[in-house]
DRENPA-3360 file (N, C-alpha, C; in nm, 2 decimals, always signed):
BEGIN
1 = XXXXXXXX = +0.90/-1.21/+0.37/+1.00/-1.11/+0.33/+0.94/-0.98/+0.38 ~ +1.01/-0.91/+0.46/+1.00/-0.72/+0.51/+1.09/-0.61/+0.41 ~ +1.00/-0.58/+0.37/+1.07/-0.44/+0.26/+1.02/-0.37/+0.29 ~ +1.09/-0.24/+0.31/+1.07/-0.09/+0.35/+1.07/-0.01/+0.27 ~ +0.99/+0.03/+0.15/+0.98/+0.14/+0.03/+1.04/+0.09/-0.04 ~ +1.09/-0.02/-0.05/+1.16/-0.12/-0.18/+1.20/-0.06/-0.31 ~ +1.07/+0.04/-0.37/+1.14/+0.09/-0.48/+1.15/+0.24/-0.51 ~ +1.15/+0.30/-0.35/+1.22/+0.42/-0.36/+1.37/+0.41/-0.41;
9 = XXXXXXXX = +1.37/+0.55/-0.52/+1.49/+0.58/-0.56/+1.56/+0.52/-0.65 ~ +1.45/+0.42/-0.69/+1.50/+0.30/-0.80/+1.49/+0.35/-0.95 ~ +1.52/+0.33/-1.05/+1.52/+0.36/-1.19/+1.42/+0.28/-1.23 ~ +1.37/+0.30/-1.33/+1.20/+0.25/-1.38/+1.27/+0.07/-1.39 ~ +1.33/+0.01/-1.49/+1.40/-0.10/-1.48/+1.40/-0.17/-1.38 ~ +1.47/-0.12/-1.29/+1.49/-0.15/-1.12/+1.38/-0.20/-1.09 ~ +1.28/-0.09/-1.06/+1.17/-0.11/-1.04/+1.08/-0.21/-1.09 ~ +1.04/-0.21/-1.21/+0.99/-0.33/-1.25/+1.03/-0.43/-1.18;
17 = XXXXXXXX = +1.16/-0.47/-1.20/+1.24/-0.58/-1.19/+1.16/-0.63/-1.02 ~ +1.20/-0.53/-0.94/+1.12/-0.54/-0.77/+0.94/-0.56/-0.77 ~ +0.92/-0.52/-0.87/+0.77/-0.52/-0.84/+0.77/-0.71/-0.90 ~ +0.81/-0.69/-0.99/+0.82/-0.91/-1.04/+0.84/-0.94/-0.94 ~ +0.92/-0.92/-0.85/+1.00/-1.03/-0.76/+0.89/-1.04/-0.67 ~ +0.80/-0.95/-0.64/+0.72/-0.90/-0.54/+0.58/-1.01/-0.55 ~ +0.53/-0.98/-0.71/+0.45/-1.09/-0.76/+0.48/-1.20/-0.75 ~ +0.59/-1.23/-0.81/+0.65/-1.38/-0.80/+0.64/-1.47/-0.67;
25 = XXXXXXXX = +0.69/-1.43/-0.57/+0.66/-1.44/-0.41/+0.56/-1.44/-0.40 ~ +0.45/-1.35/-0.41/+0.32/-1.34/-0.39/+0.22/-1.46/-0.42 ~ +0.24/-1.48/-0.56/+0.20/-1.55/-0.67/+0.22/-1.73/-0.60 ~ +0.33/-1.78/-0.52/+0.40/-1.85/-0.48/+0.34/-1.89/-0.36 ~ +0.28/-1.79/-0.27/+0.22/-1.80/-0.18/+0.34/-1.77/-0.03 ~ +0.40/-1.70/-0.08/+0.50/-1.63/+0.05/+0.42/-1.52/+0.08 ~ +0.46/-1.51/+0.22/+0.44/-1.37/+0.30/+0.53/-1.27/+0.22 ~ +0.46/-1.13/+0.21/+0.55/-0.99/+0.19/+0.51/-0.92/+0.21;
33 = XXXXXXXX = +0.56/-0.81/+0.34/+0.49/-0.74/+0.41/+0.56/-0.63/+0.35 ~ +0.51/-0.53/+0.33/+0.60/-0.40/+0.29/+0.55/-0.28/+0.27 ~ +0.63/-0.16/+0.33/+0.58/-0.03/+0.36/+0.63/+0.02/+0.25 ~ +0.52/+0.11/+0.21/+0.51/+0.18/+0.09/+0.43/+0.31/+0.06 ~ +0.46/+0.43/+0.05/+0.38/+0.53/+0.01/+0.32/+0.57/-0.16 ~ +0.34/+0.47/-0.20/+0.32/+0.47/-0.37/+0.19/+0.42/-0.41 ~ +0.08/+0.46/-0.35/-0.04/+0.39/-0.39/-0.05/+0.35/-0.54 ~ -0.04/+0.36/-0.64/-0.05/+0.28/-0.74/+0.00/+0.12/-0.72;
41 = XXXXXXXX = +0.14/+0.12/-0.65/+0.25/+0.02/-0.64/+0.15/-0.06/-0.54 ~ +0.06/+0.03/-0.42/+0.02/-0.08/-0.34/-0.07/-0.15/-0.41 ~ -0.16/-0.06/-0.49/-0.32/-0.16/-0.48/-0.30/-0.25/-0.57 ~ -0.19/-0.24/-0.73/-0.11/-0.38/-0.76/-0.05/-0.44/-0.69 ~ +0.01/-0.46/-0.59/+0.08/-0.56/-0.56/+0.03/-0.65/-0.39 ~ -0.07/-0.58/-0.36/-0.12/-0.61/-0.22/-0.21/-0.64/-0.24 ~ -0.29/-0.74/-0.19/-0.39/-0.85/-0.11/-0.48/-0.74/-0.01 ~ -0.38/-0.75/+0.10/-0.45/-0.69/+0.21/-0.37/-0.52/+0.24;
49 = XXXXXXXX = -0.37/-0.43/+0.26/-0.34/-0.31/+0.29/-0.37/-0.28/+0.42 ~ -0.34/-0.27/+0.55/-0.32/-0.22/+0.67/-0.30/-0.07/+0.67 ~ -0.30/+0.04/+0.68/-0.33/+0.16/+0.72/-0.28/+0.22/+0.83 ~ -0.17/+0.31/+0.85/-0.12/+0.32/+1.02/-0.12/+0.47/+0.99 ~ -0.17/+0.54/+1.08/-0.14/+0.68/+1.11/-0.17/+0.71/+1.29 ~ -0.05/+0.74/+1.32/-0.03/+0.82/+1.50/-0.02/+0.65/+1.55 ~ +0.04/+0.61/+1.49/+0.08/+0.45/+1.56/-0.04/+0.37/+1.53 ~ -0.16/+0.40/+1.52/-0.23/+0.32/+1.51/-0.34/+0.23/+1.37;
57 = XXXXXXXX = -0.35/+0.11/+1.38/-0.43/+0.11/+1.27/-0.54/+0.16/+1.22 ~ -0.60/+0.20/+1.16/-0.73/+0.32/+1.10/-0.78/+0.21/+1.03 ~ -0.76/+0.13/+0.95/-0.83/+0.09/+0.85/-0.72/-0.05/+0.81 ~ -0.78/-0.18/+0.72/-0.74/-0.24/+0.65/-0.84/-0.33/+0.60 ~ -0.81/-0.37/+0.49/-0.90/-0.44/+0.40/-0.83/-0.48/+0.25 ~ -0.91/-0.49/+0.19/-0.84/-0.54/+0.05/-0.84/-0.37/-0.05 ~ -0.74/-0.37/-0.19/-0.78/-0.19/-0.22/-0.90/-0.18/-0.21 ~ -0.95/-0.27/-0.30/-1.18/-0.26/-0.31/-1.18/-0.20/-0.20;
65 = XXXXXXXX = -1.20/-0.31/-0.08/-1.27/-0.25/+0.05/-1.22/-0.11/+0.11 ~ -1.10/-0.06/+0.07/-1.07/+0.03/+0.14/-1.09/+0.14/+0.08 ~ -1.07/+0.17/-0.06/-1.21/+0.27/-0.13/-1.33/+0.27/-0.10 ~ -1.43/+0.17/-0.08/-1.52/+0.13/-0.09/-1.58/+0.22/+0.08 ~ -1.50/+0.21/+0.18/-1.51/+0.23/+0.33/-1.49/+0.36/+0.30 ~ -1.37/+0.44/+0.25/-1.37/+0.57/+0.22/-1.45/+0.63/+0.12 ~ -1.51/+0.60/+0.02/-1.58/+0.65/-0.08/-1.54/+0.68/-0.13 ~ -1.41/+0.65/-0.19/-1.34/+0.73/-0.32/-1.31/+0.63/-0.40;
73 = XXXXXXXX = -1.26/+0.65/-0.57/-1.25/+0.60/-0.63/-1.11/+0.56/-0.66 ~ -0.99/+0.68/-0.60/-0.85/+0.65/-0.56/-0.82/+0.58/-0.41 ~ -0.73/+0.52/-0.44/-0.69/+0.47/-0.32/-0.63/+0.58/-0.26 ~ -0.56/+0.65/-0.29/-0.45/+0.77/-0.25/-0.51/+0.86/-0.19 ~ -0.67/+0.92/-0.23/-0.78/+0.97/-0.19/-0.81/+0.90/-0.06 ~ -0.86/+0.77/-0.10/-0.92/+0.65/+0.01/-0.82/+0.70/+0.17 ~ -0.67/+0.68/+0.10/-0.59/+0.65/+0.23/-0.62/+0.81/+0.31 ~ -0.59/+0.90/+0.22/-0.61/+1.03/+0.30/-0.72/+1.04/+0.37;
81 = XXXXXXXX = -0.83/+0.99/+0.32/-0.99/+0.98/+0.41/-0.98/+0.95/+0.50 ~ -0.88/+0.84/+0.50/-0.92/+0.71/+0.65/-0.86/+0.78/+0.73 ~ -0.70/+0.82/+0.71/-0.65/+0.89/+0.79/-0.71/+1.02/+0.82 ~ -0.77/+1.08/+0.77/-0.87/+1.18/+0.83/-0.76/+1.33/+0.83 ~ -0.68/+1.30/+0.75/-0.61/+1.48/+0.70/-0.55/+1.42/+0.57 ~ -0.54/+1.55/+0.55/-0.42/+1.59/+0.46/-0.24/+1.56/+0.53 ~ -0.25/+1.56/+0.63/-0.11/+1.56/+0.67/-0.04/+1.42/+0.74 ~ -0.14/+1.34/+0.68/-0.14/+1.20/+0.74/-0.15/+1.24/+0.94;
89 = XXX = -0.17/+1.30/+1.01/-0.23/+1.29/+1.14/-0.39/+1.24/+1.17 ~ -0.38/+1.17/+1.28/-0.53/+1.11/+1.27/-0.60/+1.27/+1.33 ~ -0.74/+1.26/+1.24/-0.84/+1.36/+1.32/-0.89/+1.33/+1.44;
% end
């Protein structure tokens, strides 16, 4: 399954409801690939996290590893490190 910000714009309900379905699949052993800017939403519901800024990959690993590579204790922190700004541009 490809989902694109799945629960942008959704109502809390909604949402829930998307994040189950998300588990569920997961849990089941399907593929779900899906872009998302909601770091809480990712580091529950993702395995592996890939990292793209200026087209390219920067970073991927599990949440652990990818704090763990950035030094921070947020992921949201983490992702801004790897990408190396504030403005998501690679340094």
């Amino acid at each position: 399954m490809l989902l694109d910000e799945p629960t942008n714009g959704l109502d809390v309900m909604s949402t829930r409801s998307v994040r189950d379905i998300i588990r569920r699949l997961r849990d089941e052993g399907r593929a779900v690939l899906f872009s998302s800017h909601v770091m809480p939403e990712v580091s529950a519901l993702c395995d592996t996290i890939v990292v793209i800024a200026g087209g390219r990959v920067v970073a991927s690993g599990t949440p652990d590893m990818l704090r763990a590579q950035a030094g921070r204790d947020d992921l949201e922190d983490a992702f801004v490190a790897l990408v190396g700004s504030d403005t998501g541009d690679v340094a």
